[in-house]
N, CA, C and O atoms as a GROMACS GRO file, in nm:
protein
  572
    1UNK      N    1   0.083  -0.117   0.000
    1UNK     CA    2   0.000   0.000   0.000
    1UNK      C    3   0.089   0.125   0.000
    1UNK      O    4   0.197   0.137   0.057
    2UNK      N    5   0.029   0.210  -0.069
    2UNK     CA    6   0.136   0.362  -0.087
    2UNK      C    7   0.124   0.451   0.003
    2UNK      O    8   0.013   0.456   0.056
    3UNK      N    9   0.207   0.530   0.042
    3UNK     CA   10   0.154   0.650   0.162
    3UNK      C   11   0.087   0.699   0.115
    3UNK      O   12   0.061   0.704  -0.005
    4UNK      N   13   0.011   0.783   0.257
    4UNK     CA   14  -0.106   0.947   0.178
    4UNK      C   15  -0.017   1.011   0.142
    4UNK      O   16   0.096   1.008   0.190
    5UNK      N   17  -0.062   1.093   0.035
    5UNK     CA   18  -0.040   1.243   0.056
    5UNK      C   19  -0.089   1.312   0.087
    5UNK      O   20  -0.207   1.322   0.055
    6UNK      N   21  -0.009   1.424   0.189
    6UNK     CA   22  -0.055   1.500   0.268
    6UNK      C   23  -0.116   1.649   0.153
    6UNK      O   24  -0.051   1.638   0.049
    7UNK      N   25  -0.178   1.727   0.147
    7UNK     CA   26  -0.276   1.816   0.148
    7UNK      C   27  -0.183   1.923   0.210
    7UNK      O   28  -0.119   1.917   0.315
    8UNK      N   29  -0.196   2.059   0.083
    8UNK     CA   30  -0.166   2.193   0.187
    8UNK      C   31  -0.310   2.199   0.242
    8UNK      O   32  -0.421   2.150   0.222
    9UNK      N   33  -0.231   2.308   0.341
    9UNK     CA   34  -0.296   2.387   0.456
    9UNK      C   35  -0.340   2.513   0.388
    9UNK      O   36  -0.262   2.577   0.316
   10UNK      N   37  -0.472   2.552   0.412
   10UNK     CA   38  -0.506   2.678   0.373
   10UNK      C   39  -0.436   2.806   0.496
   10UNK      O   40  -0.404   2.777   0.611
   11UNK      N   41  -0.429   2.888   0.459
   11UNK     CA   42  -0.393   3.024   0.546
   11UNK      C   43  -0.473   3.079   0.657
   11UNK      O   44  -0.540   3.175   0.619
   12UNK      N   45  -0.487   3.052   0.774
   12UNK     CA   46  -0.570   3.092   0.836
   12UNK      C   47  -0.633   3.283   0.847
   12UNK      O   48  -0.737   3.342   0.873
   13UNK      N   49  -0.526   3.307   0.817
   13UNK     CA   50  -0.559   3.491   0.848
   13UNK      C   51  -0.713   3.488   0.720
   13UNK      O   52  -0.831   3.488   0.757
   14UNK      N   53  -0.686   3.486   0.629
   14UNK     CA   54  -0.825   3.456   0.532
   14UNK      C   55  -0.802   3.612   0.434
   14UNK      O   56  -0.888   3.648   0.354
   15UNK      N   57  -0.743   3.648   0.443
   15UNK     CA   58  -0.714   3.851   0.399
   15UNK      C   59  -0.660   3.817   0.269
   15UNK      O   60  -0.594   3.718   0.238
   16UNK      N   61  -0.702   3.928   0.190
   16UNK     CA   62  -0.615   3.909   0.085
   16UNK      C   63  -0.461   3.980   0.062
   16UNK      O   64  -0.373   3.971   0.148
   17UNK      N   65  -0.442   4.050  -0.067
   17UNK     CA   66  -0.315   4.127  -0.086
   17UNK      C   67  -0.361   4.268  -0.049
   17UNK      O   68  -0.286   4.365  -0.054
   18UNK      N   69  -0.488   4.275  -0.012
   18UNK     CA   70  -0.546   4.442   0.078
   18UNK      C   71  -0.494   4.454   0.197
   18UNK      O   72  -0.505   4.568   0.243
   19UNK      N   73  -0.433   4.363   0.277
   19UNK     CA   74  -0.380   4.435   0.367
   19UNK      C   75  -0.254   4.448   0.402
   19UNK      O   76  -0.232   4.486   0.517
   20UNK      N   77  -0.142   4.420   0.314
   20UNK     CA   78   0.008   4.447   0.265
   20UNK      C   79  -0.040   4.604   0.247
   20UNK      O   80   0.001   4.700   0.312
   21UNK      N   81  -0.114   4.606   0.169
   21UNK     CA   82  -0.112   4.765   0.053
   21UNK      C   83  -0.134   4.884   0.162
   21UNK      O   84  -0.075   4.992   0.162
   22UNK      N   85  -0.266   4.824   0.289
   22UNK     CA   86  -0.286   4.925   0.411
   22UNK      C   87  -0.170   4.922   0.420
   22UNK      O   88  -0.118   5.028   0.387
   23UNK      N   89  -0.084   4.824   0.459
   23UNK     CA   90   0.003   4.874   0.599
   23UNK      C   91   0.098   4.960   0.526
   23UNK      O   92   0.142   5.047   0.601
   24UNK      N   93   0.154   4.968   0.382
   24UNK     CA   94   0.244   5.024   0.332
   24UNK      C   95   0.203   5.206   0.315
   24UNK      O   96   0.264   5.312   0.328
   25UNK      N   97   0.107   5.176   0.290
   25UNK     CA   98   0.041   5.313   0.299
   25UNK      C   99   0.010   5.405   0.431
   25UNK      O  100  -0.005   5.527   0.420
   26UNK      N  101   0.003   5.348   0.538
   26UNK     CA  102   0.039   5.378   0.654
   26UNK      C  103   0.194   5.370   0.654
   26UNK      O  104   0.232   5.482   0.690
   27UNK      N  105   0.289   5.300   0.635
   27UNK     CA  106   0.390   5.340   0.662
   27UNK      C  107   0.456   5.496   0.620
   27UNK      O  108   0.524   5.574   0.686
   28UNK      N  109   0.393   5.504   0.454
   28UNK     CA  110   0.426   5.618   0.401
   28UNK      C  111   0.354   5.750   0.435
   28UNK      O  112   0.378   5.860   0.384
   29UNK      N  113   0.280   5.725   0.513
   29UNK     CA  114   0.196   5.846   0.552
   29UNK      C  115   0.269   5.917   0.708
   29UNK      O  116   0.268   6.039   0.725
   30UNK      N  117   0.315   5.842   0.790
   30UNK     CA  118   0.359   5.812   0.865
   30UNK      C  119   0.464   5.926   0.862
   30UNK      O  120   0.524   5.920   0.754
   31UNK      N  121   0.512   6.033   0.945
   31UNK     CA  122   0.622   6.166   0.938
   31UNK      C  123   0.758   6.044   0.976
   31UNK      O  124   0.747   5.943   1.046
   32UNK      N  125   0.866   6.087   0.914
   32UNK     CA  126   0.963   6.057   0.906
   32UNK      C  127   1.064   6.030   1.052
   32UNK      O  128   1.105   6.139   1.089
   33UNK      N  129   1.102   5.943   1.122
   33UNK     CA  130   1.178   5.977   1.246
   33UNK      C  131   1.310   5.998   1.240
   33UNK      O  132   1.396   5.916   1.207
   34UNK      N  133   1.331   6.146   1.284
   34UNK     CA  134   1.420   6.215   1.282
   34UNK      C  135   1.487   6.219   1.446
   34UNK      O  136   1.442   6.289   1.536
   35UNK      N  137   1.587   6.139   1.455
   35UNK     CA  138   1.692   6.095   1.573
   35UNK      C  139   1.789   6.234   1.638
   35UNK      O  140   1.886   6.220   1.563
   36UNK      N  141   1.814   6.316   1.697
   36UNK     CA  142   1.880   6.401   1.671
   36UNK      C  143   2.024   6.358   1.723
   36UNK      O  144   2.031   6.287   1.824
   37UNK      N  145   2.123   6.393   1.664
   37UNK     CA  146   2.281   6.322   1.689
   37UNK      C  147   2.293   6.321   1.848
   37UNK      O  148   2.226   6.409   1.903
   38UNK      N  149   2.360   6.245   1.924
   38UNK     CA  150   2.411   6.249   2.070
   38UNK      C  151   2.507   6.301   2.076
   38UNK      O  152   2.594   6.215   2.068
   39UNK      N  153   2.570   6.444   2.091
   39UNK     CA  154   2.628   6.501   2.158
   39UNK      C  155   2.709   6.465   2.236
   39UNK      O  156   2.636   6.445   2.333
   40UNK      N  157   2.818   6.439   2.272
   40UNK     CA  158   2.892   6.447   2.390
   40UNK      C  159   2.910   6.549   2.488
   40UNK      O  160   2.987   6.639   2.457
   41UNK      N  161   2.852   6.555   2.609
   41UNK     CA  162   2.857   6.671   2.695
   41UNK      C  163   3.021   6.672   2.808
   41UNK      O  164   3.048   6.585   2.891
   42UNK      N  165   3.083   6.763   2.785
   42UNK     CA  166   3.193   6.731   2.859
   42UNK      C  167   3.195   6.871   2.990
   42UNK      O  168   3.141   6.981   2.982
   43UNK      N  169   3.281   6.811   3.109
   43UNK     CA  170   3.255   6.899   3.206
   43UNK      C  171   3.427   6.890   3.256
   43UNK      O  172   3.497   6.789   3.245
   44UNK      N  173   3.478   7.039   3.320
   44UNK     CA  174   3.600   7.010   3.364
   44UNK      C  175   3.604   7.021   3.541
   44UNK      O  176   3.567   7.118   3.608
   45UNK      N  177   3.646   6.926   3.579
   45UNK     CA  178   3.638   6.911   3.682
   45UNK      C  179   3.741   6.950   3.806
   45UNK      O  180   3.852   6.897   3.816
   46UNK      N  181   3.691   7.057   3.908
   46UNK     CA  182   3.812   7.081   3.990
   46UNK      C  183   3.851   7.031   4.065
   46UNK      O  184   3.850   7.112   4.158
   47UNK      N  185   3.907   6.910   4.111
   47UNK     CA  186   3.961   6.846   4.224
   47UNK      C  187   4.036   6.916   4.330
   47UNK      O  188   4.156   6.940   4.324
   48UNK      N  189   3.956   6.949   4.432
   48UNK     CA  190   4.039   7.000   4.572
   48UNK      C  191   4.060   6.914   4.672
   48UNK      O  192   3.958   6.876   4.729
   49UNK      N  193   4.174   6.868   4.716
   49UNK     CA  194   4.187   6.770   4.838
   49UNK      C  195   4.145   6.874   4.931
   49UNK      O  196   4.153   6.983   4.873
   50UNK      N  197   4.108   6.886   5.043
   50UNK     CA  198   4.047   6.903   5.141
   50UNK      C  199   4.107   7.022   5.216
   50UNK      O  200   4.060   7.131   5.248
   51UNK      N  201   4.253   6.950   5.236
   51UNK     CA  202   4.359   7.030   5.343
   51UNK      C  203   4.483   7.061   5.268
   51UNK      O  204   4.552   7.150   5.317
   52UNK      N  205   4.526   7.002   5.155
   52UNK     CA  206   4.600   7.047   5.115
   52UNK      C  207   4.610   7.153   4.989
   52UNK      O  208   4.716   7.104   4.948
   53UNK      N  209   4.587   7.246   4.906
   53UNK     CA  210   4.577   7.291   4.812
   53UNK      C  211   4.680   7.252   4.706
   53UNK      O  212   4.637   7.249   4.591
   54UNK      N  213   4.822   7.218   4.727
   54UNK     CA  214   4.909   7.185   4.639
   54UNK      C  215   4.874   7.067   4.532
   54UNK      O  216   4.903   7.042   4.415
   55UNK      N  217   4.785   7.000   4.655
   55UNK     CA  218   4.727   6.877   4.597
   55UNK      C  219   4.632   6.853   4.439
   55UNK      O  220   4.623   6.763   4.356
   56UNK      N  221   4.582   6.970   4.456
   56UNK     CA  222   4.474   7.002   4.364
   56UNK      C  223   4.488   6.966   4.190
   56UNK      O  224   4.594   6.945   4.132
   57UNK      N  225   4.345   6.966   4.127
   57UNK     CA  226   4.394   6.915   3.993
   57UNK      C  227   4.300   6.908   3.950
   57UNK      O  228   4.214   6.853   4.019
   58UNK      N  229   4.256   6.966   3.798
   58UNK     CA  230   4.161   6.920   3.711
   58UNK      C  231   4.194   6.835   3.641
   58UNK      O  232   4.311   6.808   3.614
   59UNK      N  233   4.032   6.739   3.573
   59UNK     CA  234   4.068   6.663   3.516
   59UNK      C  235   3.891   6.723   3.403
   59UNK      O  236   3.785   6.773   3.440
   60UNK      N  237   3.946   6.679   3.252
   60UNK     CA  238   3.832   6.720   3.151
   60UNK      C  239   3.806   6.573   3.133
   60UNK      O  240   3.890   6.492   3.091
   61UNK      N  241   3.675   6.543   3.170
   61UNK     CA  242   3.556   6.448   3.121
   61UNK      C  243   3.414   6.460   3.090
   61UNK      O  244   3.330   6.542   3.127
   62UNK      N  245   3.405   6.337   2.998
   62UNK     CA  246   3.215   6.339   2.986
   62UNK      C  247   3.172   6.327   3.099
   62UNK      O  248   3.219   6.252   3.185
   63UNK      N  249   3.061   6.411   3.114
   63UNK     CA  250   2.930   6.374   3.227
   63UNK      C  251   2.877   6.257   3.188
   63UNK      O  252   2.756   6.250   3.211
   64UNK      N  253   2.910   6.191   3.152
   64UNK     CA  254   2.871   6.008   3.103
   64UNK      C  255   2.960   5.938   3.177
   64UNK      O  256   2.969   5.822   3.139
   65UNK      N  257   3.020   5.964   3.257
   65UNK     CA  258   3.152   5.924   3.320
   65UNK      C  259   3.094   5.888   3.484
   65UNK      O  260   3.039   5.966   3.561
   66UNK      N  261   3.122   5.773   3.499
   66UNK     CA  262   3.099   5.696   3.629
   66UNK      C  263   3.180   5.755   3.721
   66UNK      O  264   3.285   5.805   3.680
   67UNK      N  265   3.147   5.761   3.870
   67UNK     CA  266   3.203   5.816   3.960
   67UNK      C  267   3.327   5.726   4.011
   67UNK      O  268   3.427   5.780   4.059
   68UNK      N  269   3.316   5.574   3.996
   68UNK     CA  270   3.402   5.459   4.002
   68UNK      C  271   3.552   5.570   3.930
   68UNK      O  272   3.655   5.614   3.981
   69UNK      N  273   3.514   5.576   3.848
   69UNK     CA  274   3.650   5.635   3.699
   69UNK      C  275   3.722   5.726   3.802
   69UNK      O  276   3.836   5.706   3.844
   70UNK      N  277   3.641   5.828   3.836
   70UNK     CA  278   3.673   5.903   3.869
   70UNK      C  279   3.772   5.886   4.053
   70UNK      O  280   3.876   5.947   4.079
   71UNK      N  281   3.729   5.829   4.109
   71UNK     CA  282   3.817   5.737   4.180
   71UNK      C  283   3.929   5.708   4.165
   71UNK      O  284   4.031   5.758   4.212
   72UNK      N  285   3.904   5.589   4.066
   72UNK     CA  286   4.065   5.546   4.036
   72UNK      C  287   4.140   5.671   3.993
   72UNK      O  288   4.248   5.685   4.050
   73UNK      N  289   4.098   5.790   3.882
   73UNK     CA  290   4.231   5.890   3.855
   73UNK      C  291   4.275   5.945   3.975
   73UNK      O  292   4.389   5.990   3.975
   74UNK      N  293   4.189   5.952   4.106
   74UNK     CA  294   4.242   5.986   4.274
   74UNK      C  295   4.332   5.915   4.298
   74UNK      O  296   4.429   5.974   4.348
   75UNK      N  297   4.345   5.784   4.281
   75UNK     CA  298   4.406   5.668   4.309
   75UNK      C  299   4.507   5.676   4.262
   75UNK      O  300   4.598   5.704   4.341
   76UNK      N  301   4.542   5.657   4.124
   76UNK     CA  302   4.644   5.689   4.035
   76UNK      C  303   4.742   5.789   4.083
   76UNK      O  304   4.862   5.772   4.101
   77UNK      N  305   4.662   5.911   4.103
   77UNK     CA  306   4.772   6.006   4.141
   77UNK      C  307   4.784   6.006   4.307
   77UNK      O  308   4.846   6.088   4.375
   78UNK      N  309   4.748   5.951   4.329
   78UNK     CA  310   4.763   5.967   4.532
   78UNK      C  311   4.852   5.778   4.577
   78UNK      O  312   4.912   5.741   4.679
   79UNK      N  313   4.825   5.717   4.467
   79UNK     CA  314   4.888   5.570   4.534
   79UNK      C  315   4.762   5.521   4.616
   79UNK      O  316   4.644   5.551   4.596
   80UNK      N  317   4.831   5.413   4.741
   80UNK     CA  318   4.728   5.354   4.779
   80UNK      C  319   4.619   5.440   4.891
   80UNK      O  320   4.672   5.540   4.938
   81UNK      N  321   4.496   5.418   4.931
   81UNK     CA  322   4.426   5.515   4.949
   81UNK      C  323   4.312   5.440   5.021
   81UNK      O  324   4.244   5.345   4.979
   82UNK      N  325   4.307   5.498   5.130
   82UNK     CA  326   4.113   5.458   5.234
   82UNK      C  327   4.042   5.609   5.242
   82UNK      O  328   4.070   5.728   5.247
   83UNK      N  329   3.911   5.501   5.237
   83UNK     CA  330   3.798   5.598   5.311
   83UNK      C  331   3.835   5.723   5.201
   83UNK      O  332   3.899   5.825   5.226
   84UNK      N  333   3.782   5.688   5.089
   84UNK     CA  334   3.780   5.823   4.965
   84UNK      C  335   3.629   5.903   5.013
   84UNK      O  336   3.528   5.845   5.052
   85UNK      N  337   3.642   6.009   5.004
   85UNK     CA  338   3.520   6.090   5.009
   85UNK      C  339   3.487   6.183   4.907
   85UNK      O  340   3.544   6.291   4.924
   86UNK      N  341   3.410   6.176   4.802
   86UNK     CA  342   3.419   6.260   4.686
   86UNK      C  343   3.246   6.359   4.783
   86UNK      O  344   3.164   6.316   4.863
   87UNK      N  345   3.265   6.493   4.718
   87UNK     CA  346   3.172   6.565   4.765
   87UNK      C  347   3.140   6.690   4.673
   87UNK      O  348   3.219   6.783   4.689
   88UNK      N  349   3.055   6.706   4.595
   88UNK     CA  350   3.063   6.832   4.516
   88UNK      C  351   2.980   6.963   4.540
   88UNK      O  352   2.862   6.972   4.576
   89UNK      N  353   3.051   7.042   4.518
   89UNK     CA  354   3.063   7.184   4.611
   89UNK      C  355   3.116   7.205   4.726
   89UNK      O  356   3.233   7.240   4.710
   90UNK      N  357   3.088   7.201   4.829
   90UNK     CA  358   3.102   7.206   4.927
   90UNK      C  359   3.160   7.044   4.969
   90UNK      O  360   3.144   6.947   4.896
   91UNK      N  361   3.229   7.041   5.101
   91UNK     CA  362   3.269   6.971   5.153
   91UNK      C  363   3.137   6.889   5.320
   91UNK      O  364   3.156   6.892   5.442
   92UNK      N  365   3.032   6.835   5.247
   92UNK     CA  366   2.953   6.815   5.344
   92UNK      C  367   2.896   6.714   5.352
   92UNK      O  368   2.895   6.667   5.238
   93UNK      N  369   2.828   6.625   5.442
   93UNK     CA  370   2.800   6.490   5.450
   93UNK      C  371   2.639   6.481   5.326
   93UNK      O  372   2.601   6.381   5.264
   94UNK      N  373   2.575   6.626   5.325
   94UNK     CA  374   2.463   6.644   5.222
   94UNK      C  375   2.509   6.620   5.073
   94UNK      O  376   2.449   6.570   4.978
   95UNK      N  377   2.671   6.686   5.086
   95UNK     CA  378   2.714   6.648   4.895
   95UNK      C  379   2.780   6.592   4.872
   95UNK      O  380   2.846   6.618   4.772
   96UNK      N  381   2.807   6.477   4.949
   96UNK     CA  382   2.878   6.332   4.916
   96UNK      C  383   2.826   6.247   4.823
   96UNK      O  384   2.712   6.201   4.823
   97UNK      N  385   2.911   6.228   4.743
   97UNK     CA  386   2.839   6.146   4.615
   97UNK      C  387   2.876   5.997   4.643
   97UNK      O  388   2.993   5.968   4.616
   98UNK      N  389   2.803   5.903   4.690
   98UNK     CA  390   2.842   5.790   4.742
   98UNK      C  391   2.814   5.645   4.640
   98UNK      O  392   2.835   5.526   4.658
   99UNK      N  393   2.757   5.724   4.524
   99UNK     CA  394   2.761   5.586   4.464
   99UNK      C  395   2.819   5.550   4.355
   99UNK      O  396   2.814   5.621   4.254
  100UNK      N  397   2.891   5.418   4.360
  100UNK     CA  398   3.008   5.438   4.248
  100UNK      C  399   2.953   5.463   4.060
  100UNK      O  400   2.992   5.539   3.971
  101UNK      N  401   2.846   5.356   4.067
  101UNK     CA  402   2.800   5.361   3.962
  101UNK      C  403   2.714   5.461   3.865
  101UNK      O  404   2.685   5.464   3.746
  102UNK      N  405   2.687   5.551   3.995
  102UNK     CA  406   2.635   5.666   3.909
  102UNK      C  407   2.690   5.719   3.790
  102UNK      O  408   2.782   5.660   3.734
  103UNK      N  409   2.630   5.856   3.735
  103UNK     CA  410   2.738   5.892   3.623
  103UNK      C  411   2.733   6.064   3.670
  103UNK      O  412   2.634   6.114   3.724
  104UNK      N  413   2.864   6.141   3.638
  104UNK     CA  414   2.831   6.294   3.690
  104UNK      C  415   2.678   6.325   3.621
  104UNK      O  416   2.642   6.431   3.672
  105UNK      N  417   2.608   6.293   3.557
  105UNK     CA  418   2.468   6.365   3.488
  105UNK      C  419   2.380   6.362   3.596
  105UNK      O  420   2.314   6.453   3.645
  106UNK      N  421   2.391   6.194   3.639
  106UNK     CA  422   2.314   6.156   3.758
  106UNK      C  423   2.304   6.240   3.881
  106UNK      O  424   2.198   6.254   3.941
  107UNK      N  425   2.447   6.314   3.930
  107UNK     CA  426   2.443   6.388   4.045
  107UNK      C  427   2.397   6.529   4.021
  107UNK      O  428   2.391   6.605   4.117
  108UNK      N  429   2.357   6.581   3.874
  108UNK     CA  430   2.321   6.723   3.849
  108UNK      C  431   2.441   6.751   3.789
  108UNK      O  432   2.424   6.866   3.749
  109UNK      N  433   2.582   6.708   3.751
  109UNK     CA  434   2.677   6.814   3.715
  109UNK      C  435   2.641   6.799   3.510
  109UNK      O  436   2.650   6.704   3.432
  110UNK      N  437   2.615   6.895   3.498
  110UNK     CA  438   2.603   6.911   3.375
  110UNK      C  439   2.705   6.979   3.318
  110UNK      O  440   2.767   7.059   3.387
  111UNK      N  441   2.738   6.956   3.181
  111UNK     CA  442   2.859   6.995   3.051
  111UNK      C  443   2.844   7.066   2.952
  111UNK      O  444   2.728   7.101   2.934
  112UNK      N  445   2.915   7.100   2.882
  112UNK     CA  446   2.860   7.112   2.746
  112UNK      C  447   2.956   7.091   2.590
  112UNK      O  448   3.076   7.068   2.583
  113UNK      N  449   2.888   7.103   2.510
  113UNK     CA  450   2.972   7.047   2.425
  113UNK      C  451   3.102   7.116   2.391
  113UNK      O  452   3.143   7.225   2.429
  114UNK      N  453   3.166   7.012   2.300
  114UNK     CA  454   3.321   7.054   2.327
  114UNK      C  455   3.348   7.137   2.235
  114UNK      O  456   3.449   7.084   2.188
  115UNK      N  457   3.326   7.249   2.161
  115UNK     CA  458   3.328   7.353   2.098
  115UNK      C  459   3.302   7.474   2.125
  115UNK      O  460   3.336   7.578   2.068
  116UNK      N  461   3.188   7.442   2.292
  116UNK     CA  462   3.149   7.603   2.384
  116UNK      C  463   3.229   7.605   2.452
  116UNK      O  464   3.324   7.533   2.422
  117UNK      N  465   3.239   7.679   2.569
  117UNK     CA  466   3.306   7.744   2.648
  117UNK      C  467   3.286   7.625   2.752
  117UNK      O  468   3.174   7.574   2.763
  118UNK      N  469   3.420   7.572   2.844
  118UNK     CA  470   3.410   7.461   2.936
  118UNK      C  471   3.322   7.531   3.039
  118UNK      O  472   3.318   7.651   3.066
  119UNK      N  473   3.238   7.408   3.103
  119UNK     CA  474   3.168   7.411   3.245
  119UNK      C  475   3.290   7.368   3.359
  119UNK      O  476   3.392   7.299   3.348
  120UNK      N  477   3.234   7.436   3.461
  120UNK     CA  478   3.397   7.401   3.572
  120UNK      C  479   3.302   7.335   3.711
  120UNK      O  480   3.218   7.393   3.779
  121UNK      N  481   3.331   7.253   3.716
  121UNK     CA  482   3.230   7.190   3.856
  121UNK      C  483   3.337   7.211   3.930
  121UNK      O  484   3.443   7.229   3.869
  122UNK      N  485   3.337   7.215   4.091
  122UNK     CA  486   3.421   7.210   4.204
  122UNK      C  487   3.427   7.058   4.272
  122UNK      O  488   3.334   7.031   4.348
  123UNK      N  489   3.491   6.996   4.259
  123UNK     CA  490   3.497   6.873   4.361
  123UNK      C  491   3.577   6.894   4.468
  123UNK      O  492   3.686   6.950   4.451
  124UNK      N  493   3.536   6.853   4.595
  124UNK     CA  494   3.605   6.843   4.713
  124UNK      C  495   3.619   6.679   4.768
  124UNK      O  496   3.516   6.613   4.777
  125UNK      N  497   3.735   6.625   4.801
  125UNK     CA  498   3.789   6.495   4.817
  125UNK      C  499   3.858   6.518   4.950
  125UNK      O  500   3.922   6.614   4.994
  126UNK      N  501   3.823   6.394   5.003
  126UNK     CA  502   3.900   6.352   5.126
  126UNK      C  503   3.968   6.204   5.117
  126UNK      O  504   3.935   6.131   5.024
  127UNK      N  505   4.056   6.165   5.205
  127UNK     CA  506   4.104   6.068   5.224
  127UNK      C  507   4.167   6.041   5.323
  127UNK      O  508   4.189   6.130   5.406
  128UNK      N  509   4.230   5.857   5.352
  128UNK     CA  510   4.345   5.845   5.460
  128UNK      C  511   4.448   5.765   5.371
  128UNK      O  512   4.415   5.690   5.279
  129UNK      N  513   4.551   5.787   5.402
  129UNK     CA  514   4.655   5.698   5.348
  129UNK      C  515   4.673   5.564   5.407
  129UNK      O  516   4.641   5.574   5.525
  130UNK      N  517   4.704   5.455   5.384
  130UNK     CA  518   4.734   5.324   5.349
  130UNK      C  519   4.813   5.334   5.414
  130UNK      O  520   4.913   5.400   5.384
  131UNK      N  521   4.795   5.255   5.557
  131UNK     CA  522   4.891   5.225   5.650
  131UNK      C  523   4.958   5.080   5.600
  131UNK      O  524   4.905   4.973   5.574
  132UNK      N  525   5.078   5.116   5.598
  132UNK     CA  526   5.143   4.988   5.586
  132UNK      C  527   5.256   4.900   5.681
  132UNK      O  528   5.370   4.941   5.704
  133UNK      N  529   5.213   4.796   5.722
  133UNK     CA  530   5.292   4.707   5.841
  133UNK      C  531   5.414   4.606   5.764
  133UNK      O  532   5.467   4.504   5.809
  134UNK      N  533   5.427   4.642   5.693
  134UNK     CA  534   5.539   4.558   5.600
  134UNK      C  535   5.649   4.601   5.691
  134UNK      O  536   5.641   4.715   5.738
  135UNK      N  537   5.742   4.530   5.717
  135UNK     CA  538   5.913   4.601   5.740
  135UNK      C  539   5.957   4.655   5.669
  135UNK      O  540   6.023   4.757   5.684
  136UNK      N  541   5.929   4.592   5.559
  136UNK     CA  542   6.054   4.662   5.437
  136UNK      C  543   6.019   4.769   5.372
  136UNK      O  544   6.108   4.829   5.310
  137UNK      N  545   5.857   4.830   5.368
  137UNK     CA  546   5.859   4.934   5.324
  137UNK      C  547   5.915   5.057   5.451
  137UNK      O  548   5.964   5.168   5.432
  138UNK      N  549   5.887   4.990   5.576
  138UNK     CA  550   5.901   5.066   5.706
  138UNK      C  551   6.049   5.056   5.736
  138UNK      O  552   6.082   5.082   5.852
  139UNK      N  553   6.131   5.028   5.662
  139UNK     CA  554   6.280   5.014   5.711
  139UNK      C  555   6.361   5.151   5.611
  139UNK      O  556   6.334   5.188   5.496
  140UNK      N  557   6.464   5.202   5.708
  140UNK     CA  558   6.498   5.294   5.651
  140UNK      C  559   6.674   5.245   5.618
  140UNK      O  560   6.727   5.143   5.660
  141UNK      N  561   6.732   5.347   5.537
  141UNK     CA  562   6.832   5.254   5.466
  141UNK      C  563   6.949   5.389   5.548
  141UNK      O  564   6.975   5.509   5.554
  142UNK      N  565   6.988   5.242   5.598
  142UNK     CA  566   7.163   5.271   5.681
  142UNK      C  567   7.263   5.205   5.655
  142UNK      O  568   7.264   5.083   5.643
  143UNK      N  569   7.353   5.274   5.646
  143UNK     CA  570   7.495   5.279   5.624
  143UNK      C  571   7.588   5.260   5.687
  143UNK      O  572   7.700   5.274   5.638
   0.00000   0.00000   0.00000
């Protein structure tokens, strides 16, 4: 005995080629979406250590820029480092920016693009230095 053959399937939707033609015609009717370019907003930033002024230092970044980042360039230039306190404006437990992942946009510091005139935010930073119990960094060299 031979197999069946199987039978197409009719189309369930049941529509004809009228509703390709709607939707295209709605597409074209439809105003155009116009994206406007993303900008890069950049902000220059004043780094004041706290107590020392010599210390001090700007650094030019995007306000897209995580507060983490901004850390480590503390780090970088200070070595090892506790208890960082970033705070903008003022030096106060109200403008401590405590979370790493934020971005400066997030805390209000706004930029602008890099062809106007720079924005200057004030940062105020604290810290303690990295006590170290090693001997050998604690040994002094005699003769």
């Amino acid at each position: 005995m031979a197999p069946k053959k199987k039978g197409k399937k009719s189309s369930a939707g049941g529509g004809g080629s009228g509703d390709a033609t709607d939707d295209v015609a709605a597409l074209d009717a439809a105003p155009p979406l116009v994206i406007p370019p993303d900008v890069p907003h950049f902000v220059t930033l004043d780094m004041r250590l706290l107590n020392w002024s010599y210390l001090n230092f700007r650094i030019r970044t995007k306000t897209t820029t995580r507060l983490f980042a901004i850390k480590q360039q503390i780090q970088k230039r200070h070595g090892p480092i506790m208890n960082l306190k970033i705070c903008k404006g003022h030096f106060a437990e109200a403008n401590e920016m405590q979370q790493d992942m934020a971005t400066l946009l997030d805390y209000g510091i706004e930029g602008a693009p890099e062809n106007e005139p720079e924005v200057i935010c004030v940062i105020h930073y604290d810290f303690k230095p990295q006590q170290h119990d090693n001997p050998l960094l604690l040994a002094s060299e005699e003769q």
